[in-house]
N, C-alpha and C positions, 0 to 999 in steps of 0.2 A: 224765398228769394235766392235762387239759384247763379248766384252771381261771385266769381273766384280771379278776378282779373290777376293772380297772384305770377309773378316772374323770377321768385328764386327757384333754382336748380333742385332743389327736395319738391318741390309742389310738381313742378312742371315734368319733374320724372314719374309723378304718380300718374299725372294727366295722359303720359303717353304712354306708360304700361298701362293703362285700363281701353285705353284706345285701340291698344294691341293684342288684348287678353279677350280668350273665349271667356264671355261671362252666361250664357246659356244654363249652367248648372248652379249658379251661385243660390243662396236662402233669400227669400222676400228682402232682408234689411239689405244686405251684400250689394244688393242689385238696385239699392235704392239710389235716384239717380240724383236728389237734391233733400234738403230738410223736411220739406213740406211734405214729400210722401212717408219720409221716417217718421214725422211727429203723427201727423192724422194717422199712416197704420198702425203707429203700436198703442194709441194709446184714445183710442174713439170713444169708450163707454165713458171716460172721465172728459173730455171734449163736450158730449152730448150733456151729461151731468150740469156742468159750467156755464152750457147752454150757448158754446160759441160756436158762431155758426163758416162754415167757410166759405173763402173770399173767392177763392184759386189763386193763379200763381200768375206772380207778375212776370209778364214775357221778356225772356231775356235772351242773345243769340245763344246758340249753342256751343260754340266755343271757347265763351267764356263761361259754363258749366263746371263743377267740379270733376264732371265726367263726362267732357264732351261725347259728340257720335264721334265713330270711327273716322268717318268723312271730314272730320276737322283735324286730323293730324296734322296737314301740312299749315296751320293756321295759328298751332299753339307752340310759339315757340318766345324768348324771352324778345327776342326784336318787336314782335309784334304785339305783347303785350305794352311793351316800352313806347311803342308811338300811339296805344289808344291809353296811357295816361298823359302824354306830353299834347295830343289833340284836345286832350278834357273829353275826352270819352265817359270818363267814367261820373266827371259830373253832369255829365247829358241826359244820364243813365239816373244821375237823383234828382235832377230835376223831370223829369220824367215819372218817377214813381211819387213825389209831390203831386202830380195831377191825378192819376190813380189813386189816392187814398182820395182826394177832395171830392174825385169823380165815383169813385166806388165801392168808400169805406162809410166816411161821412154819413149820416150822424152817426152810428157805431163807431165802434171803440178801437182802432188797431190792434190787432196780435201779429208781428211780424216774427219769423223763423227765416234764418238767414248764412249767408256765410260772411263777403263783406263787412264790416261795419259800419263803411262808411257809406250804405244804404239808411240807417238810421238818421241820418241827414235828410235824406227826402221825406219821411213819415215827422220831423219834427220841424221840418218847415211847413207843411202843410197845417200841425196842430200850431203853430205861432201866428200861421196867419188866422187861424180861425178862435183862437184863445187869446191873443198876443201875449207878445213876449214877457210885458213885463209882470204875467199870471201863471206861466207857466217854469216848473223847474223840473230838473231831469238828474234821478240818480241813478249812476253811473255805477255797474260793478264788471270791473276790468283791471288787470295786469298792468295796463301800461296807459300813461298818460298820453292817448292821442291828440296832441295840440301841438307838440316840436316837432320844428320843421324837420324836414328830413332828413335835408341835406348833414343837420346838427346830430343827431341821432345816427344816422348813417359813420357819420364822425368817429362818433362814442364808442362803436360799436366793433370799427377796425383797431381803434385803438386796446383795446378790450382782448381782442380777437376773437369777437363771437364768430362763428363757422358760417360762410356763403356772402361775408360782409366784405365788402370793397379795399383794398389799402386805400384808395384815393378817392376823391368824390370823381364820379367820370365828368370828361369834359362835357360844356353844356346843359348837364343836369340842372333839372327845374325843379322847385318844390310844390309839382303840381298835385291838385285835389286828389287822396288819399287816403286810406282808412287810417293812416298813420297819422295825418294832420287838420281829418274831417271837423274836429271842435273847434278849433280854430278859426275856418273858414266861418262857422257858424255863429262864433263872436266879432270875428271882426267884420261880419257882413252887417252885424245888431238883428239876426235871427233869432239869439238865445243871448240872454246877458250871461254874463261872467259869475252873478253876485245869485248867480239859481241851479248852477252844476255842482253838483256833489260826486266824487270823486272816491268810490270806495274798495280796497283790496289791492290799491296799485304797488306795485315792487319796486320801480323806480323811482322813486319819491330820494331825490337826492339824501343824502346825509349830511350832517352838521361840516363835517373833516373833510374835504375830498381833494384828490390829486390838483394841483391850479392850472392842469392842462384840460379839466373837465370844465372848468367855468361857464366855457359857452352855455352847455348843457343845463346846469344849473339856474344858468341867469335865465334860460327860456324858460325853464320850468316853474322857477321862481317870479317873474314876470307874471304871470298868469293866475297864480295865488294872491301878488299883491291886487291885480284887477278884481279878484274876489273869488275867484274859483277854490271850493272847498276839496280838503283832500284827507282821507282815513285809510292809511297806509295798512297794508299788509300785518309790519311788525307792532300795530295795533292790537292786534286780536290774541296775541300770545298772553298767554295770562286769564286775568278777568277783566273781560271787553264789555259786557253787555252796556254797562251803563254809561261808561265813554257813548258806545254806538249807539247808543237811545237818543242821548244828549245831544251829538253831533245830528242826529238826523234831524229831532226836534226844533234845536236853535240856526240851522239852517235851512228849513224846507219853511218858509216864510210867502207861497203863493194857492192858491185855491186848486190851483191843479196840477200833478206831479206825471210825470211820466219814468218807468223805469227799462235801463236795459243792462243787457245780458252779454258780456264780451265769456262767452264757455269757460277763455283760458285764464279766468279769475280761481278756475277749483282748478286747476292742473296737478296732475298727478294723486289727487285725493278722489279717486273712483274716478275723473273725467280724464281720460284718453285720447277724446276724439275731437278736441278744440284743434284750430289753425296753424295758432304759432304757440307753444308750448317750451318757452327757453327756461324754464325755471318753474318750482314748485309753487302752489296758491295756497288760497283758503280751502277751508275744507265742506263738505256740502251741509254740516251743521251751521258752520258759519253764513253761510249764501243764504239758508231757509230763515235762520235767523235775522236776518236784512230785510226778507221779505215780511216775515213775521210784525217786525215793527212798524214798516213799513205799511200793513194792512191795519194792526192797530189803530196809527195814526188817523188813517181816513175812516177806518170804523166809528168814531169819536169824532169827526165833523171837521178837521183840521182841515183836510185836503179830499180831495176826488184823484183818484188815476184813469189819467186820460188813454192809457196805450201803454204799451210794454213788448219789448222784443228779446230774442235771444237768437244771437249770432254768433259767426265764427264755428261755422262745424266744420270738422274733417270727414267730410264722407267715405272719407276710404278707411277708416278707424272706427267709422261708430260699430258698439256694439263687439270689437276684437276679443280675445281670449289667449293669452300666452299659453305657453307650453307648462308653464310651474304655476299655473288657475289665476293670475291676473286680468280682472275682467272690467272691461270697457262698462260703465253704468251712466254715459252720458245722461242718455233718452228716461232714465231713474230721477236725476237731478229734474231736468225738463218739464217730465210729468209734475213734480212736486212744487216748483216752481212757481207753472203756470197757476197747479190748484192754488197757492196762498195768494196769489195774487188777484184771484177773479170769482 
């Protein structure tokens, strides 16, 4: 799913160096132009093993690529990304890939690879309508609770001074459909209940203590736990976690069919390099295999069936990097091992 509608000033700079850059010499991966050709080329014999067969690639324009053609310079720019989320571009774009799975997945199993997240919206609209909702739950392993609105989060984050973050909300700012606030859509539309998301590895899981200028924040986030939304923080896994996370996955995953995905920047900085947004360190890839781990147990033993499973949020202009002092990019390592527990 080659789809990158992103408009901060780090993305958008990579978008038009790669735009402007002879890439004619680059190696197979370098040159790779979205997920689906990195996953299927590196890693086919275990693909063919698994027995998943490919789907192709859901069409998407080219300038919302993570590596547009050249021909779209003049197109990627932060204005114009700005008014194809304020048009609902970008939910047109999951309502759209909703039909595509119904039309071209169906009765097979989804595997989506992606960058967006909030394309994972389309692929579990599609399974609610055809599972319903109240059969289906979805564990989440991701960094960041996407369910606060934006405008609240955008808040936090001046406040904060995370780098590329706004002092002010701009004027007219909408909290339209986003990979930032796609869960939410998907609860409040009664797409996906509240009381069947699980919520595992996130960093911003408030804390007990916090500034009472953060409250908003808080309350959205907390909002959404009391509706039911389960959540297994990060500072979980320090220590010994296994049985907390058995428990938790156990006494929450209460539906016949589970589906799980993959936000990359859940391992950040632990061998994965080449997720989206990467502000802060994650779990680590023992910890991720080990989620899946149980997660296969489970359905091995008749609990649950997994319906689909995704992993998003790649940086294609990272995957695979190598520093100067042998720090090496092992996204598509995570990927491979991943996929295999799961299928």
């Amino acid at each position: 799913m080659a789809l990158d509608p992103a408009d901060d000033p780090w993305t958008l700079q990579l978008k038009q160096e790669w735009m402007s850059a002879d890439t004619t010499r680059l190696d197979w991966l370098s040159a790779c132009l979205d997920p689906y050709d990195a996953v299927t080329g590196s890693m086919p014999t275990t693909l063919e093993k698994r027995r998943i067969e490919m789907a192709g690639k859901f069409p998407t324009p080219s300038w919302l690529w993570p590596k547009p053609k050249p021909s779209d310079l003049p197109y990627v720019t932060a204005q114009n990304m700005a008014n194809f989320f304020d048009s609902g571009g970008l939910l047109e774009i999951a309502e759209e890939l909703r039909s595509f799975v119904k039309d071209k997945i169906f009765p097979d199993i989804p595997i989506m690879v992606g960058i967006d997240h909030s394309a994972t919206a389309g692929v579990l609209s599609a399974l609610a309508e055809r599972y319903d909702s109240r059969t289906l739950s979805v564990v989440v392993l991701d960094q960041h609770f996407d369910a606060i609105p934006l405008s609240v989060r955008l808040e936090g984050a001046a406040r904060a001074g995370v780098p590329f973050s706004p002092k002010a909300i701009p004027v007219g700012f909408s909290d339209q459909f986003c990979c930032g606030n796609f869960w939410a859509y998907l609860m409040d539309g009664g797409i996906l209940l509240p009381s069947n998301l699980l919520f595992i590895g996130v960093t911003d899981y408030p804390e007990q203590e916090e500034d009472p200028q953060k409250n908003r924040y808080r309350k959205a986030y907390r909002d959404f736990e009391e509706r039911g939304c389960g959540f297994f923080p990060r500072q979980r896994f320090e220590g010994q976690y296994h049985e907390s996370l058995s428990l938790f996955l156990h006494d929450k995953i209460k539906t016949p069919y589970v589906y799980v995905t993959l936000d990359l920047d859940v391992g950040s900085y632990a061998g994965t390099y080449a997720a989206r947004y990467m502000d802060r360190p994650g779990i680590s890839k023992e910890n991720i295999l080990d989620i899946a781990g149980m997660i296969t147990e489970e359905c091995r033993q008749g609990k649950f069936r997994i319906v689909g499973l995704d992993i998003m949020e790649f940086n294609m202009h990272f995957l695979g990097i190598e520093t100067p002092d042998g720090i090496k990019d092992r996204t598509l390592d995570l990927v491979e091992e991943f996929i295999t527990a799961l299928t």
